[in-house]
Phi, psi and omega in degrees: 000120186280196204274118189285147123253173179208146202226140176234107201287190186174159171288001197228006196223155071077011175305287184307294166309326142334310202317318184306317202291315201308310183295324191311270155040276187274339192276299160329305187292276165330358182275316200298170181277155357293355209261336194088318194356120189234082220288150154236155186326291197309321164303318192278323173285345164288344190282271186308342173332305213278311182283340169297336181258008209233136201289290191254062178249119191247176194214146171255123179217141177244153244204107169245099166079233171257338181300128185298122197233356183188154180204148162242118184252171166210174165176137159353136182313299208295358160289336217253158176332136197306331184275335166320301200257031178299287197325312181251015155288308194313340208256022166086331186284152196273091172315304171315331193276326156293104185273151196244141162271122193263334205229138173206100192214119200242106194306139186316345208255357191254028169260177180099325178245044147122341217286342183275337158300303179313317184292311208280314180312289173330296182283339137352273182328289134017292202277328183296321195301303180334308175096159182088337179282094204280334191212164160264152169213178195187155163226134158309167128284151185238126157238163198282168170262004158246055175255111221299302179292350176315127140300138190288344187243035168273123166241125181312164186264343181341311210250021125308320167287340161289324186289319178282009183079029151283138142230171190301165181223092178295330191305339189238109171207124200251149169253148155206168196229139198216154153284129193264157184285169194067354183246186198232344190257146144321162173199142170294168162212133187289128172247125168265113178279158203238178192209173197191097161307097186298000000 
């Protein structure tokens, strides 16, 4: 394993030329539980697309040598997909004031060594930079616990994330739709958000 670097991507800094290694990626990672995924190439660039076109949208991308090995995305709410942001228009809340972290996806063998702070922080950091930005938000998958694919030995991320000052919000919960692996149609899923004052 050479020397980890981290690069903070941007739509005008290497953001776009990123995109391919990044699904490559979101696809390997998002296969595994909670999300499951059952990712394709076509899906994804259209997926990533969106942060390559949105003014403030960054990227945390970790580095083994030149290979992309980890990424964190974010971009302002009121950039991000309409089902990210339904839950906290109905709930009232100022969408302009929120930055959304959306993806945080790290290959198994590069955890552990630091790199999930380095993601948050970088999108923090990001958003302070922009100006205007009151709170961070982040969303989960919520799955039942008696789901047939759970691995016994999975542990939730709650309390890392509690640990960077997040808590949870059950009150805020956006749907999306994914192909789960082994199924043949999309299906919606409940995502819960977690929330952070910058």
């Amino acid at each position: 394993m050479a020397a980890l670097t981290t690069r903070t991507l941007t739509p005008t800094n290497g953001l776009e030329d990123a995109l391919g290694a990044i699904a490559d990626l979101r696809i390997t990672v998002f296969r595994d539980w909670p999300y499951l995924y059952d990712g394709s190439l076509e899906n994804e660039r259209a997926y990533l697309a969106h942060f390559a076109e949105s003014p403030g949208a960054v990227c945390i991308a970790a580095y083994d040598g030149d290979k992309i090995v980890g990424a964190a995305t974010g971009l302002p709410l009121d950039q991000a997909h309409g089902e990210f942001r339904a839950p906290l228009v109905d709930a009232g809340m100022e969408i302009t004031r929120i930055f959304y972290c959306a993806e945080s996806v790290l290959l198994p063998a590069y955890r552990g060594c630091g790199l999930y702070r380095t993601f948050f922080d970088g999108r923090q950091n990001h958003a302070r930079g922009l100006g205007g930005y009151t709170h961070a938000v982040f969303c989960g998958a919520q799955r039942p616990d008696d789901h047939p694919c759970k691995p016994m030995e999975y542990q939730p991320l709650d309390t890392v994330w509690q640990h960077f000052g997040y808590r949870p919000r059950g009150d805020l919960i956006c749907h999306f739709s994914w192909l789960d692996v082994g199924e043949d149609t999309e299906t919606e899923k409940p995502m819960m958000f977690w929330e952070k004052r910058l």
